[in-house]
C-alpha positions as CSV (number, residue, x, y, z in Angstrom):
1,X,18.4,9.4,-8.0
2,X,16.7,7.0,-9.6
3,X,13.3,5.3,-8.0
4,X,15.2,1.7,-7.0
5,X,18.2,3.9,-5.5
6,X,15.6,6.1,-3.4
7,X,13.6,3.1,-2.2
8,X,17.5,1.3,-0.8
9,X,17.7,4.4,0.7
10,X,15.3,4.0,2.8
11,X,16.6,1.0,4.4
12,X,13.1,-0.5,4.3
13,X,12.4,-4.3,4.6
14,X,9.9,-6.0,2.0
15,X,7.7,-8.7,2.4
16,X,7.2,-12.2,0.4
17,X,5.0,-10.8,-2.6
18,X,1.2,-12.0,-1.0
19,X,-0.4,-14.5,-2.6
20,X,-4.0,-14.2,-3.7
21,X,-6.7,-14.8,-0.8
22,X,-9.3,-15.6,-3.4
23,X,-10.3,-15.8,-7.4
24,X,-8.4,-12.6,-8.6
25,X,-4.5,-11.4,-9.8
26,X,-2.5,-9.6,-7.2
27,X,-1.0,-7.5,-10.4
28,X,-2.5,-7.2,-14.1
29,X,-0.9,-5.1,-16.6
30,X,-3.3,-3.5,-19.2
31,X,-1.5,-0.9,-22.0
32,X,0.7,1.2,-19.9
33,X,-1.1,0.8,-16.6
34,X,-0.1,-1.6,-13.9
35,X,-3.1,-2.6,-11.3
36,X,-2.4,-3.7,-8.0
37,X,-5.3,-5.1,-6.3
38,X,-6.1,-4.6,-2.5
39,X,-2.9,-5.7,-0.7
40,X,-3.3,-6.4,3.5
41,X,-0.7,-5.9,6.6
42,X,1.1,-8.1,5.6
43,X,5.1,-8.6,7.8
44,X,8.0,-9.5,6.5
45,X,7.8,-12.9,8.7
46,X,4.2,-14.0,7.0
47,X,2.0,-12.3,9.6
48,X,-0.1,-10.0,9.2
49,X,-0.7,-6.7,11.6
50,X,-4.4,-7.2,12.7
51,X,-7.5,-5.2,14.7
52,X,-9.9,-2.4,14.1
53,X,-8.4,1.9,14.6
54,X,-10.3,3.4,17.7
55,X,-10.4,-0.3,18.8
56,X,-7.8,-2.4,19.1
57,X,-4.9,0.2,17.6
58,X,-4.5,3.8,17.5
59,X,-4.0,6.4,15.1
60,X,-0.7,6.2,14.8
61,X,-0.6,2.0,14.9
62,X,-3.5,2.4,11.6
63,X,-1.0,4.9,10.1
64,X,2.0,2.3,10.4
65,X,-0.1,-0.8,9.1
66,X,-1.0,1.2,6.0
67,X,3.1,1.7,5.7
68,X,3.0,-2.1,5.9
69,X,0.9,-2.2,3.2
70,X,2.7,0.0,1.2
71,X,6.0,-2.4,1.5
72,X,3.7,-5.3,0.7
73,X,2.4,-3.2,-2.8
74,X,6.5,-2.6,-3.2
75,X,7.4,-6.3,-3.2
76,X,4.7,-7.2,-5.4
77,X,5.8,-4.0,-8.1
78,X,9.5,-5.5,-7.8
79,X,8.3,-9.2,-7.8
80,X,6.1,-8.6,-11.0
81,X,8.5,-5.6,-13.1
82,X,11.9,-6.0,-11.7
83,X,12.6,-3.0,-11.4
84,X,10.6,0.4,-9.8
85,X,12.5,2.3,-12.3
86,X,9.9,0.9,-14.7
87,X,7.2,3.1,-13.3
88,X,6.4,6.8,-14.3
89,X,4.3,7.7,-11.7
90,X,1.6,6.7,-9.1
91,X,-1.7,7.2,-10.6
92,X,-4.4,6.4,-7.8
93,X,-4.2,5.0,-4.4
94,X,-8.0,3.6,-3.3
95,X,-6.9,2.6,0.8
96,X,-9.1,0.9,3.0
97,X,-9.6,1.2,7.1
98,X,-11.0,-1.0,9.2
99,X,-12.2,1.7,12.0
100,X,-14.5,2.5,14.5
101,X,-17.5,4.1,13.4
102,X,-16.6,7.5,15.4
103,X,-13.3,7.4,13.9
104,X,-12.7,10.0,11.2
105,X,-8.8,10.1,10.1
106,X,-8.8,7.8,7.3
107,X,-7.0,10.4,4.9
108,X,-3.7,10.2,8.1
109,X,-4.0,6.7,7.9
110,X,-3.6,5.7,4.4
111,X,-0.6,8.3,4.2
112,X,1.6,6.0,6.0
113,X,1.4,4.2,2.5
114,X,1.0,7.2,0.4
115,X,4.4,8.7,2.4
116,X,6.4,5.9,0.9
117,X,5.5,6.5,-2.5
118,X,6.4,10.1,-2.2
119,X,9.7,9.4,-0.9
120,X,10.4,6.8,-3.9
121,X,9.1,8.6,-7.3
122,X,9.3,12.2,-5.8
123,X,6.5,15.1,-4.6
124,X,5.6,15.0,-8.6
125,X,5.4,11.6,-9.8
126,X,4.7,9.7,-6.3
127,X,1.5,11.1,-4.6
128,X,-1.4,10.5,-7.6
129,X,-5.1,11.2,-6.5
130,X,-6.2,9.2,-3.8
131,X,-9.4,7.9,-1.7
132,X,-9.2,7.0,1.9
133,X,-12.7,5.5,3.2
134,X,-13.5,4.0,6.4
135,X,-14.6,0.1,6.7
136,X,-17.3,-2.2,8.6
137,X,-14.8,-4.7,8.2
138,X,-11.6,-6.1,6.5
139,X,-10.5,-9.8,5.7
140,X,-8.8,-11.1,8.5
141,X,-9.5,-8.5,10.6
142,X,-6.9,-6.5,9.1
143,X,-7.0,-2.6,9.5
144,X,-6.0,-1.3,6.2
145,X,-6.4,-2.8,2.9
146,X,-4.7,-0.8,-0.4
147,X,-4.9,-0.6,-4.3
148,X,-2.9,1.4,-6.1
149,X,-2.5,1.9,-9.6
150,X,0.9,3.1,-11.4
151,X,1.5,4.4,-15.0
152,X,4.5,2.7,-16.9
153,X,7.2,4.3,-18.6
């Protein structure tokens, strides 16, 4: 299977494509690499998941918002290329939590968006290297913010 049949799949429902919160592009292409720039929780009804992991949500709650984010990077990949077929792989995921400062699962967070990746472009070509750091603070109080970058075929 191809990466758009593996994502239908999956059932999933996208987002609207976000719109930029301030002076930057939510996608840039440069050569072969596609840049997505930090996406937010954002629903498929316009809201966005909010509050702070060891505060206001759990673990598990953190790990699901970062699989929101993860839709919200897909729409904005299908919105901007057409087609998820047009990527080769992931190359780096950079995710964001808004936590606690005791809390120290970042890494299980962030793979609620890393999880769908994997499950699109395969165990070879979906998970890319990765960071996973922990936050003061986030824009709206969200509790995960992602980049990712992707390689084009």
């Amino acid at each position: 299977m191809n990466a758009d049949e593996n994502f239908k799949k999956l059932e999933l429902e996208l987002p609207s494509p976000p719109k930029p919160m301030g002076v930057y592009k939510p996608f840039l292409i440069v050569g072969n690499m596609a840049y997505v720039s930090g996406h937010g929780t954002l629903k498929s009804d316009g809201t966005l998941i909010i509050g702070r992991i060891g505060e206001d949500l759990n673990i598990e709650e953190g790990k699901l918002a970062a699989r929101q984010v993860g839709l919200a990077i897909i729409s904005t990949l299908i919105d901007n290329l057409g087609s998820l077929d047009k990527i080769s792989r992931v190359v780096k995921v950079l995710g964001m939590v808004n936590s606690t400062s005791d809390f120290d699962q970042h890494p299980y967070v962030i793979n609620g968006c890393s999880e769908i990746f994997r499950s699109i472009w395969g165990q070879e070509n979906g998970v890319g290297v990765r960071s996973a750091v922990g936050m003061g603070s986030l824009p709206n109080n969200i509790p995960v913010e992602i980049e990712a970058q992707f390689l084009l075929k």
